[in-house]
N, C-alpha and C positions, 0 to 999 in steps of 0.2 A: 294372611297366607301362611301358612299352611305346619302345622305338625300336631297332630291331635291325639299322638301317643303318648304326653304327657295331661294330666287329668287332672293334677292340684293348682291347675289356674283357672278365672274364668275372667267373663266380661265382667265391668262396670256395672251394665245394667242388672248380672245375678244377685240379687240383695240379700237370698241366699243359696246353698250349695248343697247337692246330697251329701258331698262332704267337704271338710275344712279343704277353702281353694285363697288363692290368688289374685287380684286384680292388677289389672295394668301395668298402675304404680309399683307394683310389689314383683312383678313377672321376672327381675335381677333375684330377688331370692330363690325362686323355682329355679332359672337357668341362670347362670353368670352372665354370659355371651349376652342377654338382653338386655343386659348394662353396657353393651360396646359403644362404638364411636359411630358404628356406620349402620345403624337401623333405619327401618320401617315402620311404616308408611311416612310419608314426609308430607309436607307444605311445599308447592312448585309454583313459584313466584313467578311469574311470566318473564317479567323486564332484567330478572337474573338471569335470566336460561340463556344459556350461549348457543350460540345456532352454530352447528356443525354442520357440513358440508358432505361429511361421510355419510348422515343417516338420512341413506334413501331410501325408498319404501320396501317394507319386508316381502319373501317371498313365501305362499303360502301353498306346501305340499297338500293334496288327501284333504284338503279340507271342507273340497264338495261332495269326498266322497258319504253317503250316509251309513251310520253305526247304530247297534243296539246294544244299550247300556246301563247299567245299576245307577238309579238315583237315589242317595241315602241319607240319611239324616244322620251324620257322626257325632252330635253332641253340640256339636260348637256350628253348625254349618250345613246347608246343603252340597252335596258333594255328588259328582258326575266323575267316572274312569271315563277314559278317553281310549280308543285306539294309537298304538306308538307307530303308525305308519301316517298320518297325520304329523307334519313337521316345518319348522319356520330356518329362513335362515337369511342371507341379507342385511342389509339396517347396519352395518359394522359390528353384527355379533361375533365374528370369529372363528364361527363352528356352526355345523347344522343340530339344530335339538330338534327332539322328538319329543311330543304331547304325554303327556300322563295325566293327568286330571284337572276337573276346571272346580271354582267353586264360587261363593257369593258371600258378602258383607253386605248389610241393609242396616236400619233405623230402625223406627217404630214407626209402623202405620202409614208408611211412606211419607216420612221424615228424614230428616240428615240422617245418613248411615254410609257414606264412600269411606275406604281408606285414607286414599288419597286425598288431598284437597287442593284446588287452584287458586290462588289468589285469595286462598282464605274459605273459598265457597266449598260446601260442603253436599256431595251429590246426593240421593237419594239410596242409592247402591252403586257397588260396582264387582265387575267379574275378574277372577282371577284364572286366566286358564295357563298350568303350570308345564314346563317343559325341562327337560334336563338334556344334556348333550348324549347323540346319542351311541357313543361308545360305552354309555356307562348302562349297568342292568338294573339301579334301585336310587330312588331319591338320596340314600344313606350314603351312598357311593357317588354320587354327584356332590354334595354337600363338603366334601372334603375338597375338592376344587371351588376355589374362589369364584371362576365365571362359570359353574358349574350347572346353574339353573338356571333359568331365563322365565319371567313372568310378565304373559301381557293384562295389562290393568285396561280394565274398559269400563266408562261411566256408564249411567242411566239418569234419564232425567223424565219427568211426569210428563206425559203426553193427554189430549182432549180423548186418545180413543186407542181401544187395543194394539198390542201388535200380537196378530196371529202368528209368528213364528213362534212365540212362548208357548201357546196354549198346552204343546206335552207337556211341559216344564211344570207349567202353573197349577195344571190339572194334573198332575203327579201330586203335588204338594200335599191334595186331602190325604194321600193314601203312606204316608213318611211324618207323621205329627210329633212321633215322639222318637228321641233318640236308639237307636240299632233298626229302625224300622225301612224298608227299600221297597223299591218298585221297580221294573222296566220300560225304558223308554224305547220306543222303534223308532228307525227311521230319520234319527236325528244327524245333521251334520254342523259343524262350526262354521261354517258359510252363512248356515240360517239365523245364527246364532250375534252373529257380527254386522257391522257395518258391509257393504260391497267396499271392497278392496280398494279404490280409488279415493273415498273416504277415509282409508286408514293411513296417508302419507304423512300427516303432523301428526308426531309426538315429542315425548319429553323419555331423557335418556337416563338412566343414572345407577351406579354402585350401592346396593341395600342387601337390604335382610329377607328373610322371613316375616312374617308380621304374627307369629305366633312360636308360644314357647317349644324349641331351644332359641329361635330368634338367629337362626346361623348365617350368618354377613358371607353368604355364598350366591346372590343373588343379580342375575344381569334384568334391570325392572326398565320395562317399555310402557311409558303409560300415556293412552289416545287422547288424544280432544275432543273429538267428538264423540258424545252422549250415543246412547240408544234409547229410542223412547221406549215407553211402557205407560199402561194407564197405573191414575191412583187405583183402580180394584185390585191391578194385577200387583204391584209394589207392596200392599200392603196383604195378600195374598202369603207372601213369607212371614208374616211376623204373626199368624196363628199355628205356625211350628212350634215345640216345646224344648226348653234345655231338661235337663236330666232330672233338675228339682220338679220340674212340670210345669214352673212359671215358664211364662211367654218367650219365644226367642227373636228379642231385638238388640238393639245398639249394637250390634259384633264386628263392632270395629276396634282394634287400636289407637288409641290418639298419634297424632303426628311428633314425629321424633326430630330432634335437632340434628342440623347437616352437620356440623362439626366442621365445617371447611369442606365438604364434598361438593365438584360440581355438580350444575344440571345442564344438560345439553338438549337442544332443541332439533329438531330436524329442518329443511331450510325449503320442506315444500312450501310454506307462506311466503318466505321472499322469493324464490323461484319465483312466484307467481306475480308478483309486488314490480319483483326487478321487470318479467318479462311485458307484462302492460306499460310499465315506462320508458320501455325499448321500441314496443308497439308507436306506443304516440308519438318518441321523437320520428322514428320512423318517417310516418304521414305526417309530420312537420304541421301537428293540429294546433289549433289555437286555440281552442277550450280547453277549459282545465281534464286535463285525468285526475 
C-alpha cells in the first residue's frame, strides 16, 4: 500500500527493470523510513492478538452509494480513485476518514500473493481500500500525521465459482495490461466490493506503514478475517497485467516486517459471541454440553 511516486524500487518477482530499481530487501536505500521500527505488512499471529473491547464494528458512510471511476494500471498495481464522500469511522479510529483510493496485491496465477498474512497463511490477494482523515486535502498532508491514514486490508481466497460483483473489475483488466493504461468502470460501489457489513465485525488492529516506498509509519491498518471468494480464473485474471519491463505482473507483495514490540489488538465480536452462547445455556440450565 501505496506510493507509486517513487519508480527506483520494484517487486521481488522483477528480475529485471526498464531501469536500475530496488527490491524489497534493499527498499531502506530508496527511502530510509523503510528501515523504521513500525512497518508493513506484518504476520498477525492469532493467540498474540489481544482482544480489545473498543473495536466494535466500523461504520460505513456512502458506501452503497454507486460511482464511476478510472481503473488504472500504475506500474506496481491496479489502482481504483474512490469518491471522498464515501467514509468510515467507528472501530476506535478517533476521527472520521474519507476514501481515496483502493487497490490490490496478488501472487502468481492465483498463488500466495496477500500482504498480510495469518498464522503464517499467505492469502491469494488482498485489497487495500485507503482513507485519510478527513480534514486533510492530500495523502501528503495526511502522512505527516501519525493516525493520519487508515487502511482497510481485506483478503481473498479461491472459491469453486465466480463472484459476479467483480466481473467490471475483472473484465476491465483486458483493457489496462500495460502500465499508464485506464478504463472506466460504471456503476460500482464498495458495498459490492466487500463482505455485507455484519461479516465485517472481526478484525485485527494495529500501528504500521505504508507497504510501499517511502514506507511512511503514518498508517491506522484494520485488517478482516474473513476472505472474499473469487474464482481461480478471476485471481489469476491480474497476473496477465504487465510491469513496465513488460514481464508479468505478480508477487506485489512486500514480505512481512518484524513487529518490533508493537501490539495487535483484536476486536471481541468472537468472544461476544463465545461469551453470549455460554450465558445462553447456563441460562436454560442445559445439560448438554455447549
Amino acid at each position: 500500500m501505496l506510493n507509486w511516486a517513487f519508480s527506483d524500487w520494484c517487486y521481488q518477482s522483477q528480475f529485471t527493470c526498464a531501469k536500475p530499481c530496488q527490491g524489497p530487501l534493499k527498499w531502506h536505500e530508496v527511502a530510509p523510513t523503510c528501515g523504521g521500527k513500525a512497518q508493513s505488512p506484518i504476520n498477525i499471529v492469532t493467540k498474540r492478538a489481544r482482544i480489545d473491547s473498543v473495536l466494535q464494528p466500523l461504520t460505513y458512510i456512502s458506501y452503497q452509494h454507486a460511482f464511476h471511476s478510472d481503473i488504472i494500471n500504475n506500474g506496481h498495481s491496479v489502482q481504483v480513485n474512490l469518491p471522498d464522500s464515501a467514509k468510515i469511522e467507528g472501530g476506535n479510529l478517533g476521527s472520521t476518514y474519507k476514501a481515496l483510493q483502493l487497490h490490490f496485491h496478488w501472487g502468481a496465477h492465483g498463488g500466495p500473493g496477500s500482504e498480510h498474512t495469518i498464522d503464517g497463511e499467505q492469502y491469494p490477494m488482498e485489497m487495500h481500500i485507503v482513507h485519510i482523515k478527513q480534514q486533510y486535502h492530500s495523502l501528503a498532508e495526511a502522512l505527516k500525521d501519525p493516525s493520519g491514514v487508515a487502511v482497510l486490508g481485506l483478503f481473498y481466497q479461491e472459491s469453486g465459482s465466480s463472484n459476479g460483483k467483480y466481473d467490471s473489475i475483472i473484465n476491465a483488466l483486458q483493457s489496462i495490461k500495460s502500465p499508464g493504461m485506464n478504463t472506466t468502470l460504471y456503476d460500482l460501489s464498495l458495498d459490492s466490493l466487500i463482505p455485507p457489513h455484519s461479516n465485517l465485525t472481526a478484525y485485527y488492529r494495529y500501528q504500521g506503514s505504508l507497504t510501499t516506498p517511502q514506507c511512511d509509519e503514518a498508517v491506522v491498518w484494520t485488517v478482516f478475517e474473513n476472505p472474499i471468494p473469487l474464482s481461480k480464473q478471476q485471481l489469476s485474471a491480474f497476473s496477465q497485467l504487465s510491469f513496465a519491463d513488460g514481464t508479468n505482473m505478480t508477487d506485489t507483495f512486500r514480505p512481512v516486517q518484524p513487529l518490533n514490540g508493537r501490539e495487535v489488538y483484536r476486536s471481541s465480536a468472537v468472544t461476544v459471541i463465545f461469551n453470549s452462547l455460554l450465558l445462553l445455556c447456563s441460562f436454560f440450565a442445559l445439560s448438554l454440553s455447549c
